[in-house]
C-alpha positions, 0 to 999 in steps of 0.5 A: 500500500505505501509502495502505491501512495509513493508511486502516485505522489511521485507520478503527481509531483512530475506531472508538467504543471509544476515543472513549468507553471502555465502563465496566468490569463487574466487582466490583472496580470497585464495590469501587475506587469505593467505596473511593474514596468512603470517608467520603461522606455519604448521597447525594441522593435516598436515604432514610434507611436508605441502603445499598442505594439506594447499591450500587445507585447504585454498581452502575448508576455502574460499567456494572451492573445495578442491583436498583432497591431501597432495602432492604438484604434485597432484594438477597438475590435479585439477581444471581447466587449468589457463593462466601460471604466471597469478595471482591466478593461482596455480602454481604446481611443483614436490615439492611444490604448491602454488598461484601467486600473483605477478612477482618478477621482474626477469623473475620470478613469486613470489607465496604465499604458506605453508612450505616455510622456514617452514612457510607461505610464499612469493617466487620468482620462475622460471615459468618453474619449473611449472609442471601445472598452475591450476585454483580453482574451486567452489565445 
Protein backbone atom coordinates (compact mmCIF):
# COMPACT_ATOMS: atom_id res chain seq x y z
CA UNK A 1 0.00 0.00 0.00
CA UNK A 2 2.63 2.70 0.95
CA UNK A 3 4.78 1.46 -2.20
CA UNK A 4 1.21 2.59 -4.25
CA UNK A 5 0.91 6.07 -2.39
CA UNK A 6 4.71 6.62 -3.04
CA UNK A 7 4.50 5.95 -6.76
CA UNK A 8 1.34 8.13 -7.09
CA UNK A 9 2.98 11.45 -5.11
CA UNK A 10 5.82 10.55 -7.40
CA UNK A 11 3.76 10.29 -10.60
CA UNK A 12 2.00 13.81 -9.25
CA UNK A 13 4.89 15.78 -8.33
CA UNK A 14 6.25 15.08 -12.08
CA UNK A 15 3.19 15.99 -13.92
CA UNK A 16 4.39 19.15 -16.21
CA UNK A 17 2.15 21.79 -14.12
CA UNK A 18 4.80 22.07 -11.53
CA UNK A 19 7.89 21.66 -13.87
CA UNK A 20 6.53 24.98 -15.74
CA UNK A 21 3.87 26.90 -14.47
CA UNK A 22 1.30 27.77 -17.05
CA UNK A 23 1.28 31.84 -17.25
CA UNK A 24 -1.61 33.26 -15.54
CA UNK A 25 -4.51 34.56 -18.22
CA UNK A 26 -6.22 37.29 -16.66
CA UNK A 27 -6.40 41.04 -16.98
CA UNK A 28 -4.81 41.78 -13.56
CA UNK A 29 -1.71 40.20 -14.72
CA UNK A 30 -1.31 42.60 -17.53
CA UNK A 31 -2.27 45.24 -15.26
CA UNK A 32 0.66 43.64 -12.37
CA UNK A 33 3.31 43.53 -15.23
CA UNK A 34 2.53 46.91 -16.45
CA UNK A 35 2.54 48.36 -13.15
CA UNK A 36 5.92 46.96 -12.63
CA UNK A 37 7.25 48.43 -15.96
CA UNK A 38 6.31 51.88 -14.67
CA UNK A 39 8.90 54.28 -16.08
CA UNK A 40 10.11 51.92 -19.19
CA UNK A 41 11.13 53.28 -22.49
CA UNK A 42 9.75 52.31 -25.81
CA UNK A 43 10.54 48.74 -26.48
CA UNK A 44 12.77 47.29 -29.10
CA UNK A 45 11.26 46.71 -32.24
CA UNK A 46 8.02 49.01 -31.60
CA UNK A 47 7.69 52.12 -33.53
CA UNK A 48 7.48 55.47 -32.81
CA UNK A 49 3.87 55.77 -31.75
CA UNK A 50 4.28 52.83 -29.34
CA UNK A 51 1.38 51.97 -27.02
CA UNK A 52 -0.33 49.33 -28.80
CA UNK A 53 2.89 47.48 -30.16
CA UNK A 54 3.44 47.27 -26.05
CA UNK A 55 -0.05 45.89 -24.89
CA UNK A 56 0.32 43.67 -27.45
CA UNK A 57 3.75 42.54 -26.18
CA UNK A 58 2.35 42.69 -22.58
CA UNK A 59 -0.60 40.68 -23.58
CA UNK A 60 1.44 37.80 -25.76
CA UNK A 61 4.01 38.03 -22.30
CA UNK A 62 1.38 37.38 -19.71
CA UNK A 63 -0.41 33.99 -21.85
CA UNK A 64 -2.93 36.08 -24.04
CA UNK A 65 -3.94 36.60 -27.03
CA UNK A 66 -2.05 39.50 -28.71
CA UNK A 67 -4.17 41.75 -31.86
CA UNK A 68 -0.68 41.91 -33.80
CA UNK A 69 -1.25 45.65 -34.27
CA UNK A 70 0.69 48.58 -33.75
CA UNK A 71 -2.44 51.28 -33.85
CA UNK A 72 -3.98 52.00 -30.96
CA UNK A 73 -7.80 52.06 -32.70
CA UNK A 74 -7.19 48.76 -33.92
CA UNK A 75 -7.91 47.36 -30.60
CA UNK A 76 -11.37 48.86 -30.93
CA UNK A 77 -12.48 45.28 -32.41
CA UNK A 78 -10.39 42.88 -30.01
CA UNK A 79 -11.09 40.85 -27.85
CA UNK A 80 -14.42 40.67 -26.23
CA UNK A 81 -16.65 43.58 -25.09
CA UNK A 82 -15.91 44.89 -21.28
CA UNK A 83 -18.09 46.86 -18.99
CA UNK A 84 -16.57 50.80 -19.58
CA UNK A 85 -14.30 52.12 -16.79
CA UNK A 86 -14.01 48.71 -15.16
CA UNK A 87 -10.71 47.56 -14.17
CA UNK A 88 -8.96 45.63 -16.81
CA UNK A 89 -10.97 46.89 -19.42
CA UNK A 90 -8.91 48.10 -22.27
CA UNK A 91 -9.65 51.47 -22.62
CA UNK A 92 -9.35 52.19 -26.89
CA UNK A 93 -9.23 55.73 -28.15
CA UNK A 94 -8.34 57.31 -31.64
CA UNK A 95 -4.63 57.83 -30.49
CA UNK A 96 -3.65 55.53 -27.97
CA UNK A 97 -4.52 52.45 -25.78
CA UNK A 98 -4.06 51.14 -22.59
CA UNK A 99 -5.72 49.42 -19.14
CA UNK A 100 -7.95 50.62 -16.46
CA UNK A 101 -6.50 50.47 -13.10
CA UNK A 102 -8.43 52.64 -11.12
CA UNK A 103 -10.58 56.22 -11.18
CA UNK A 104 -8.93 59.24 -10.64
CA UNK A 105 -11.34 60.76 -8.51
CA UNK A 106 -12.92 63.22 -11.01
CA UNK A 107 -15.18 61.72 -13.43
CA UNK A 108 -12.01 60.35 -14.92
CA UNK A 109 -10.54 56.67 -15.16
CA UNK A 110 -6.79 56.53 -14.66
CA UNK A 111 -5.20 53.93 -17.30
CA UNK A 112 -1.51 52.22 -17.22
CA UNK A 113 -0.03 52.47 -20.92
CA UNK A 114 3.04 52.56 -23.04
CA UNK A 115 4.26 56.19 -24.57
CA UNK A 116 2.56 58.10 -22.10
CA UNK A 117 5.20 61.17 -21.92
CA UNK A 118 7.24 58.94 -23.89
CA UNK A 119 7.26 56.17 -21.04
CA UNK A 120 5.21 53.63 -19.28
CA UNK A 121 2.98 55.42 -17.51
CA UNK A 122 -0.22 56.14 -15.42
CA UNK A 123 -3.04 58.77 -16.59
CA UNK A 124 -6.00 60.08 -15.74
CA UNK A 125 -8.84 60.38 -18.82
CA UNK A 126 -12.19 61.20 -19.55
CA UNK A 127 -14.17 57.67 -20.17
CA UNK A 128 -15.86 59.41 -23.16
CA UNK A 129 -12.93 59.51 -25.08
CA UNK A 130 -13.15 55.84 -25.20
CA UNK A 131 -13.97 54.56 -28.74
CA UNK A 132 -14.30 50.99 -27.25
CA UNK A 133 -13.68 49.03 -23.99
CA UNK A 134 -12.27 45.75 -24.71
CA UNK A 135 -11.55 42.78 -22.58
CA UNK A 136 -8.17 40.49 -23.02
CA UNK A 137 -8.98 37.05 -24.34
CA UNK A 138 -6.59 34.00 -23.83
CA UNK A 139 -5.29 32.52 -27.25
Amino acid sequence: MLRLVFACLVGFLSLPLFAHPAPARDAQTVINVMLNELGARRPSGCPGRWCACYLDTVLARTGLAPHGSNMARDFADYGANAQPGEIGSIMVMANHVGVVVGDCGNGQVQIVSGNYSNSVALGCYSPSRAIAWRAPVVH
